[in-house]
C-alpha positions in Angstrom: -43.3 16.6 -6.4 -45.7 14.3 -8.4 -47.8 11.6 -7.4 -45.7 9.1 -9.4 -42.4 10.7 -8.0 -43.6 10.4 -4.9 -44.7 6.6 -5.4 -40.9 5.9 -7.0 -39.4 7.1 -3.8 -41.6 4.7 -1.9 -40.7 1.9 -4.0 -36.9 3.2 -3.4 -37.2 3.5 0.2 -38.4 -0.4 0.3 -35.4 -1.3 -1.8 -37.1 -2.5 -4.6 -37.5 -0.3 -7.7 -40.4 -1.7 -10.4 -40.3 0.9 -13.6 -43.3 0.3 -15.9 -44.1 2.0 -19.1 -42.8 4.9 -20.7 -44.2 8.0 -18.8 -42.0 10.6 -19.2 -42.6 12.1 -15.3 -41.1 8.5 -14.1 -38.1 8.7 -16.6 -37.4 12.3 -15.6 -37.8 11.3 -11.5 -35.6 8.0 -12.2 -32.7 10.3 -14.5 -32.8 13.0 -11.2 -32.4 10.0 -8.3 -29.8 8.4 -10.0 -31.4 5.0 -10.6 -29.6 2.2 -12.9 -31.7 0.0 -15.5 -30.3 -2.9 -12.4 -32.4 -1.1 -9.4 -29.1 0.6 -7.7 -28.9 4.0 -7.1 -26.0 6.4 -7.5 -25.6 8.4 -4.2 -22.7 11.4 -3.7 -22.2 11.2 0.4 -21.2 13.8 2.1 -19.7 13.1 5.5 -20.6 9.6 7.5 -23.8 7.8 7.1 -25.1 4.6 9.1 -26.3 2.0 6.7 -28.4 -0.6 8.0 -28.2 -3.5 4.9 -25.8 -4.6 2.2 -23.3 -2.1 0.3 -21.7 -2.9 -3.3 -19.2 -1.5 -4.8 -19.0 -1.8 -8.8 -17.1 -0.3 -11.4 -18.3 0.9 -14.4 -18.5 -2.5 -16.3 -20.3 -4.0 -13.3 -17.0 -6.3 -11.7 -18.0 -6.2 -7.8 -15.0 -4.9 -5.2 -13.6 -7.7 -3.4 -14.0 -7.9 0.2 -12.2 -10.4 2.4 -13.6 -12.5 5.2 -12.2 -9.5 8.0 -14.4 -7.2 6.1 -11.6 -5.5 4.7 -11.6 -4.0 1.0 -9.2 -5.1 -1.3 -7.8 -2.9 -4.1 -5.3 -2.0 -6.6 -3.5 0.8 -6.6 -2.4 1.7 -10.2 -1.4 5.5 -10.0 -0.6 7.7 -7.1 -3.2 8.5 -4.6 -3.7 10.8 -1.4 -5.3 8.6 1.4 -6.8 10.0 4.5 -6.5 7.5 7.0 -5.0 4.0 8.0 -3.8 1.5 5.0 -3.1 -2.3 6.3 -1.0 -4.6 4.0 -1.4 -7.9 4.2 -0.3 -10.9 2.6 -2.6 -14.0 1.5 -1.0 -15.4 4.9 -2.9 -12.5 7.0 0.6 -11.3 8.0 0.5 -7.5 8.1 3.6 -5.9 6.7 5.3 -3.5 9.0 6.3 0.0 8.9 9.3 1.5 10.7 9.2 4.2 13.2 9.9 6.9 10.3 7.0 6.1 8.2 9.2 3.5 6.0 7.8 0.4 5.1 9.9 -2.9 6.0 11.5 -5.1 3.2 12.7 -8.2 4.6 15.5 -9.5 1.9 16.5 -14.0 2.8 19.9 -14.2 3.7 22.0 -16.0 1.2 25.1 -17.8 2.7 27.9 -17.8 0.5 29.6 -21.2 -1.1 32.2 -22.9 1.0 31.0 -21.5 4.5 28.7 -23.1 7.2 25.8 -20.8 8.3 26.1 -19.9 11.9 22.6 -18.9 13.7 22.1 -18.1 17.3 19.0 -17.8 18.6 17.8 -17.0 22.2 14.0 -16.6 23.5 12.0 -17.3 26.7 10.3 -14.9 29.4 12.6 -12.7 31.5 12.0 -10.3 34.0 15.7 -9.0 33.8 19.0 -8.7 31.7 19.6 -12.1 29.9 22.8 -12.7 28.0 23.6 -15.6 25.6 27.7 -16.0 24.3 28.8 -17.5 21.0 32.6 -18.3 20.9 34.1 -17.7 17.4 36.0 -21.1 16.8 40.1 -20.4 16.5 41.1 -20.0 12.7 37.7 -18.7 11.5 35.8 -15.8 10.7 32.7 -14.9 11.5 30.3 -12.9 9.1 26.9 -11.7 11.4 24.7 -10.6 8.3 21.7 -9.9 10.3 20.4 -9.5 13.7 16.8 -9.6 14.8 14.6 -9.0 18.2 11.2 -8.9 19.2 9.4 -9.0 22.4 5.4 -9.6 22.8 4.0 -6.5 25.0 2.8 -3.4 22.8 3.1 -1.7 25.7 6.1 -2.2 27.1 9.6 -2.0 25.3 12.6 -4.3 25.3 16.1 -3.9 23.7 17.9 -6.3 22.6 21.6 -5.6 21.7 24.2 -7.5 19.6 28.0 -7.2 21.6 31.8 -8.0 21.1 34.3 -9.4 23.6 37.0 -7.0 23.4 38.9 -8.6 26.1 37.9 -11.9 28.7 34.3 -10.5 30.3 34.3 -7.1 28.7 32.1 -6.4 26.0 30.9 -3.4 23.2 27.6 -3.2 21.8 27.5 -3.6 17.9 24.2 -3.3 17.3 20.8 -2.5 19.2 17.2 -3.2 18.6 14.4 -1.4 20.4 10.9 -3.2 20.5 7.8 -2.5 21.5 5.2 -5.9 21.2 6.9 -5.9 17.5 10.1 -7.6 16.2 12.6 -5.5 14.0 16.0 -6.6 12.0 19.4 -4.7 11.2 21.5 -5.9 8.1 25.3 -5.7 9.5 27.9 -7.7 7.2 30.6 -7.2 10.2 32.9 -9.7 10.3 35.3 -10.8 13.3 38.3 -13.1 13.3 38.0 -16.1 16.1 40.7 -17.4 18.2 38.5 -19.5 20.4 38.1 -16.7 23.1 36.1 -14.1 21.0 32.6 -14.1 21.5 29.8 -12.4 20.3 26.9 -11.9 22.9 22.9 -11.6 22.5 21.6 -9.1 25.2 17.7 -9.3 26.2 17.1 -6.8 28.6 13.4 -6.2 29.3 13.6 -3.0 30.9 12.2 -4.1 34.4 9.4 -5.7 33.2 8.2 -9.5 33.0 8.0 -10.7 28.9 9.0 -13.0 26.2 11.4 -11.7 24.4 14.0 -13.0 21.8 17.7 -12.3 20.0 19.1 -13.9 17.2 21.8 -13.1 14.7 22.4 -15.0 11.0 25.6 -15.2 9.3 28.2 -17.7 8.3 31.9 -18.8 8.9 35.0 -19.4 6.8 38.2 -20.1 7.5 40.8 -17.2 8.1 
């Protein structure tokens, strides 16, 4: 290698890149590292690297990638890719959107109560250490519609189920529906109805599978006369 080569790489390794005159030797050493008329070099990496300073990414007509305040890229995703690794979506709220246990991501649709009805929400959450139930009685000459049922607890480590049940006769019950969480919260769409006589009930379960945490039930729907 040259003098002058070896004077550019000096000037690169200090992070400042000062190109005078026309020397052909310096044009051919700038063409083979890669250096643009702004100073940056264009590197092909090969495994990881440890950079100590600022990295920025720019596309072809010099618009700078976005990063947000977590330090977390933000892109656009116009075709299909292959990605090696974790992808987080998040909202402008810093929500993260879910994905369910198959590899499915969640799509939470709002609940739209029908005309001539009154929406009927039940919702139960504290801390519990055991089973906890909570009974709605369906008024007599109405129906009840359960469009949705949720539950969530607030241990990753430990799981909770939460389960949706119907009085088929005075104190006995059948589960409907059953949510298993682990420090997450999950939803089931249902649209079952059930016909009230003022003894039906429909009962939120919280059982916390021995273990001390907050967790919470609730079902959505609306009622109409029968």
């Amino acid at each position: 290698m040259t003098t002058q080569e070896d004077a550019l790489l000096d000037k690169v390794a200090a992070r400042r890149v000062i190109i005078h005159g026309e020397d052909p030797a310096v044009k051919d050493a700038i063409y083979r590292f890669g250096i643009n008329p702004d100073g940056s070099v264009n590197a092909t990496i090969i495994g990881s690297v440890t950079i100590d300073g600022e990295v920025i990414l720019k596309d072809e007509s010099g618009n700078k990638a976005l990063i947000t305040p977590e330090g977390e890229l933000l892109t656009t995703i116009e075709d299909i890719v292959d990605i090696d690794g974790d992808v987080v979506i998040k909202g402008d709220s810093g929500n993260r959107a879910e994905v369910t246990g198959s590899g499915e991501l969640k799509v939470s649709t709002s609940v739209s109560i029908p005309p001539a009805s009154d929406e009927v929400k039940q919702f139960a959450k504290s801390d519990i250490s055991s089973v906890t139930t909570m009974d709605y009685t369906i008024p007599n000459g109405k129906t009840l519609t359960i469009q949705r049922f949720f539950g969530g607890s607030n241990f990753p480590d430990k799981t909770a189920i939460i389960t949706l049940q119907e009085s088929v006769t005075t104190g006995s019950f059948v589960d409907v529906a059953t949510i298993y969480v682990t420090g997450n919260s999950n939803q089931a769409d249902l649209d079952l109805s059930f016909v009230g006589d003022g003894v039906e009930e429909i009962r939120i379960v919280r059982d916390p599978q021995g273990n001390s945490l907050e967790v919470f039930g609730e079902f959505i729907g609306f009622e109409v006369d029968t």
